[in-house]
Backbone as a ProteinNet text record, in pm:
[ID]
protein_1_A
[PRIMARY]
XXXXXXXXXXXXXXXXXXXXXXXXXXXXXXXXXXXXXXXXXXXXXXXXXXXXXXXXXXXXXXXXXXXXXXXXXXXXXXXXXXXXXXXXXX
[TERTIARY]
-12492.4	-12457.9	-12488.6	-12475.3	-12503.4	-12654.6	-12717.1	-12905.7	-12899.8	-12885.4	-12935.8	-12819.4	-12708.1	-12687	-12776.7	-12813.9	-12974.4	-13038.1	-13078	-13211	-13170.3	-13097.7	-13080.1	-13079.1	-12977.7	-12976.6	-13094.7	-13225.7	-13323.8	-13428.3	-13437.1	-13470.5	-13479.5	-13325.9	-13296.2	-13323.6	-13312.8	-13358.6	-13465	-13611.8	-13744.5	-13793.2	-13724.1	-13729.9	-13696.7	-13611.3	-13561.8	-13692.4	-13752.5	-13821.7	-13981.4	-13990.2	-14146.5	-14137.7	-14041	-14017.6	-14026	-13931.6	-13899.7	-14092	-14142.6	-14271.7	-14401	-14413.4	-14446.5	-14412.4	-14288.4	-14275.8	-14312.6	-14333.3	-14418.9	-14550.5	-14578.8	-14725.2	-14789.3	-14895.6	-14974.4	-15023.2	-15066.3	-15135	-15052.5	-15099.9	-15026.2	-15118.8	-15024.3	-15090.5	-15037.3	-15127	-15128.8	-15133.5	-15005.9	-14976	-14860.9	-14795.2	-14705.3	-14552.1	-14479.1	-14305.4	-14328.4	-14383.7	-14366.2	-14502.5	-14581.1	-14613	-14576.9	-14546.3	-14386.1	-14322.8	-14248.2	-14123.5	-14210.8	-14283.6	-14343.1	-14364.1	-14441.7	-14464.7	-14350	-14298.8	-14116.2	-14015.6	-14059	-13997.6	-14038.3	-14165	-14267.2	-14223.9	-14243.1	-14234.2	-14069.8	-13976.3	-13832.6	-13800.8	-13903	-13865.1	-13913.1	-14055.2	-14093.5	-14019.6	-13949.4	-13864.1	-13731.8	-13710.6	-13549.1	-13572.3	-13706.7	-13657.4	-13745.5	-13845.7	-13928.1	-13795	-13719.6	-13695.6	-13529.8	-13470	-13353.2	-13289.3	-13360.4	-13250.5	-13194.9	-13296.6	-13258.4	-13165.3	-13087.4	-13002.4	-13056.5	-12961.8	-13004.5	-13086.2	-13019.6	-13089.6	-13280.3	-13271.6	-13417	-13479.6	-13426.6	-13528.7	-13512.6	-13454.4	-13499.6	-13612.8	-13613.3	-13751	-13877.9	-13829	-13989.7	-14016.2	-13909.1	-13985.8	-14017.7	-14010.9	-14032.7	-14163.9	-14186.1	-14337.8	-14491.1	-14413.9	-14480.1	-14483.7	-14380.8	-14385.2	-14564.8	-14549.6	-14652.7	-14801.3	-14792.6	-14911.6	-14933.6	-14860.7	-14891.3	-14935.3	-14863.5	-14933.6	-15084.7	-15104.7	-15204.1	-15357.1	-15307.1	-15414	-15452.3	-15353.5	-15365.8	-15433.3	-15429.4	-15474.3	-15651.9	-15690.1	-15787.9	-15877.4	-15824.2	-15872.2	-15902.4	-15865.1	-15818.9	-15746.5	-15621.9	-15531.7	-15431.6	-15425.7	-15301.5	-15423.4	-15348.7	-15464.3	-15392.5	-15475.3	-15358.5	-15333.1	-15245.2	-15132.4	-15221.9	-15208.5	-15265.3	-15230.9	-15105.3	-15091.7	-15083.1	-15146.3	-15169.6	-15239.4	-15173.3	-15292.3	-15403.5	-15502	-15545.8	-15558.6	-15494.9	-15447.3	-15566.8	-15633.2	-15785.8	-15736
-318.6	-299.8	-157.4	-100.9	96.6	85	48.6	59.2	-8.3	-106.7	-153.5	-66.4	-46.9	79.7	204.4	226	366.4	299.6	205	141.7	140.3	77	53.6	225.4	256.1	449.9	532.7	464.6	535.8	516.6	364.2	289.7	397.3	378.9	481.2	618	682.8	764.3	788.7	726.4	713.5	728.8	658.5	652.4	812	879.3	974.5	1093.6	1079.8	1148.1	1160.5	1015	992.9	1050.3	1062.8	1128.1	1296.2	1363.2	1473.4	1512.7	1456.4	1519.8	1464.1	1389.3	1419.6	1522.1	1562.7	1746.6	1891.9	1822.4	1953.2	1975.4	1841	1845.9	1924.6	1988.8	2053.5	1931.2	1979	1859.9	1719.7	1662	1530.6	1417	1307.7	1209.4	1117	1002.5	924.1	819.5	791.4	702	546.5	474.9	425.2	454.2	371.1	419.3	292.4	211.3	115.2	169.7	277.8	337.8	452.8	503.4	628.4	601.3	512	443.4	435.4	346.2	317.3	414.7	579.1	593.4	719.5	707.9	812.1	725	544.1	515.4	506.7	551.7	547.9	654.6	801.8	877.3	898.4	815.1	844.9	803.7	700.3	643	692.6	743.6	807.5	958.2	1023.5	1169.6	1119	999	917	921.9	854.2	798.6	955.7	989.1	1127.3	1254.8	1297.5	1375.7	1384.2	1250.4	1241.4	1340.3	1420.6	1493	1675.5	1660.9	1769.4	1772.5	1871.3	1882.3	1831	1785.1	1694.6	1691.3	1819.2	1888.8	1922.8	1989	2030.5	1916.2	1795.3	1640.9	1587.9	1643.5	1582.6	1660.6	1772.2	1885	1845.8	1791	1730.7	1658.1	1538.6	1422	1429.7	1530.5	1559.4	1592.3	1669.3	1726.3	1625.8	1518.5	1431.8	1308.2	1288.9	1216.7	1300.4	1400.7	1505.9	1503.5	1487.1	1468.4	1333.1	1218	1143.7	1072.3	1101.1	1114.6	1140.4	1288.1	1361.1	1262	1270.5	1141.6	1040	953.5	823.6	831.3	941.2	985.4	979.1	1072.5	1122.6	1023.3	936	825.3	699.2	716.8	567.4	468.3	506.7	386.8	425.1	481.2	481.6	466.6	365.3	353.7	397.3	450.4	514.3	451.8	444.8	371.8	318.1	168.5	86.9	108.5	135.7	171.7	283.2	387.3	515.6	560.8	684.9	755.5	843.2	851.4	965.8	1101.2	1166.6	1353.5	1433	1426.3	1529.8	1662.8
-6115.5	-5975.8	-5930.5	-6039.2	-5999.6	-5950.4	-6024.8	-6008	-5932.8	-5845.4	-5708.1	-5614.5	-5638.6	-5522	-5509.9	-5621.1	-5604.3	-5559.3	-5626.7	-5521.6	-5381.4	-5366.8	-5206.1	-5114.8	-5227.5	-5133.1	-5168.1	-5259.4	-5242	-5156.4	-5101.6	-4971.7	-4836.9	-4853.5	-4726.9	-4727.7	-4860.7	-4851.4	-4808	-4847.1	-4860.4	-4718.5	-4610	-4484	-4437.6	-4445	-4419.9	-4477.8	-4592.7	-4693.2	-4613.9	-4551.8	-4508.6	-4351.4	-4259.2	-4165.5	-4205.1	-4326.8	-4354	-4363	-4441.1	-4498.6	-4403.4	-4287.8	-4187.7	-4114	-4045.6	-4038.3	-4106.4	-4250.9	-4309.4	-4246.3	-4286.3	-4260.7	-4141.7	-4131.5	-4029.7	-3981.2	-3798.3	-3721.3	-3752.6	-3664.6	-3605.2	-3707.9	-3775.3	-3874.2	-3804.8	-3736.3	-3634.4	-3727.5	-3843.6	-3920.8	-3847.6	-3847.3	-3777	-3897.9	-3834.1	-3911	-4053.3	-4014.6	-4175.1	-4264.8	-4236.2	-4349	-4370.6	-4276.9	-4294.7	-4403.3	-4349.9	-4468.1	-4618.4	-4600	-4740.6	-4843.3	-4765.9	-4838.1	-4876.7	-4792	-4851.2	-4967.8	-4952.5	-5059.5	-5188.1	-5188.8	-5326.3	-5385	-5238.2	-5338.4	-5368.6	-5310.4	-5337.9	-5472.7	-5503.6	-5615.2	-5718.9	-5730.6	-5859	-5829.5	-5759.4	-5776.3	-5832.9	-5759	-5849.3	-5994.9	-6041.6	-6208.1	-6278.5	-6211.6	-6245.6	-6257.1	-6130.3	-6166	-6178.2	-6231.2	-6151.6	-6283.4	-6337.7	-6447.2	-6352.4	-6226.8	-6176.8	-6086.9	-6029	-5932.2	-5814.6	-5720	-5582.8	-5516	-5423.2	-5361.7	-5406.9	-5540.8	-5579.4	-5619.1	-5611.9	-5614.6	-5516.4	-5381.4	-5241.7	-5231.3	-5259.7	-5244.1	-5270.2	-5404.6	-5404.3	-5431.1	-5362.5	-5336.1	-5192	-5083.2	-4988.1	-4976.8	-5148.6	-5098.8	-5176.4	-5273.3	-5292.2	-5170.3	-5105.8	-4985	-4899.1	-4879.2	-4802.2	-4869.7	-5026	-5044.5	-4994.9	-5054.6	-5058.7	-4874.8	-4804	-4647.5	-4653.9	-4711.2	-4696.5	-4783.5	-4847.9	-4989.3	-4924.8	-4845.3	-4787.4	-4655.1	-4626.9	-4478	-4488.2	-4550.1	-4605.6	-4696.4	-4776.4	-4845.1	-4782	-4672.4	-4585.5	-4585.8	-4659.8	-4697.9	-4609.6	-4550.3	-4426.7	-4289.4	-4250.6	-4092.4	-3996.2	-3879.5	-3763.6	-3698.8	-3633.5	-3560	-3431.9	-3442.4	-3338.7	-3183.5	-3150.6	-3014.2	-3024.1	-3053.9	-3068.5	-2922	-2854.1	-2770.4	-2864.2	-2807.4	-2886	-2858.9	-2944.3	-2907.4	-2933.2	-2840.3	-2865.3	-2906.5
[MASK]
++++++++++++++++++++++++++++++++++++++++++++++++++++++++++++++++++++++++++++++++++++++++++

């Protein structure tokens, strides 16, 4: 019952994580919110079982900044597509 309460609070987290590391990021990533989410819960989850031997705080950090690559990778690779009702920000 413990491991699906992480799971579930790393869910939410992940959401929170893929928003957080879109704000790092420089320039605007014209991604939508369900690959937001996705990819804050990927990286919530490999900083959960990766780094869960560290203190809290310093494994929200960086799963914040693997959330950011991982934006950045998907962006650039083409696996994040930009957001269909998107304006476009010249």
């Amino acid at each position: 019952m413990t491991f699906i309460l992480s799971l579930i609070g790393n869910i939410i987290l992940g959401a929170i994580v893929g928003y957080a590391a879109r704000a790092v990021l420089p320039g605007a990533q014209d991604i939508g919110v369900p690959q937001t989410i996705g990819v804050g819960v990927i990286a919530s989850l490999i900083g959960f079982f990766v780094f869960s031997w560290f203190w809290l705080p310093i494994t929200f950090v960086i799963t914040i900044v693997l959330a950011a690559a991982g934006i950045s990778f998907g962006i650039k690779q083409g696996f994040l597509k930009p957001n269909q009702g998107s304006i476009d920000r010249a």
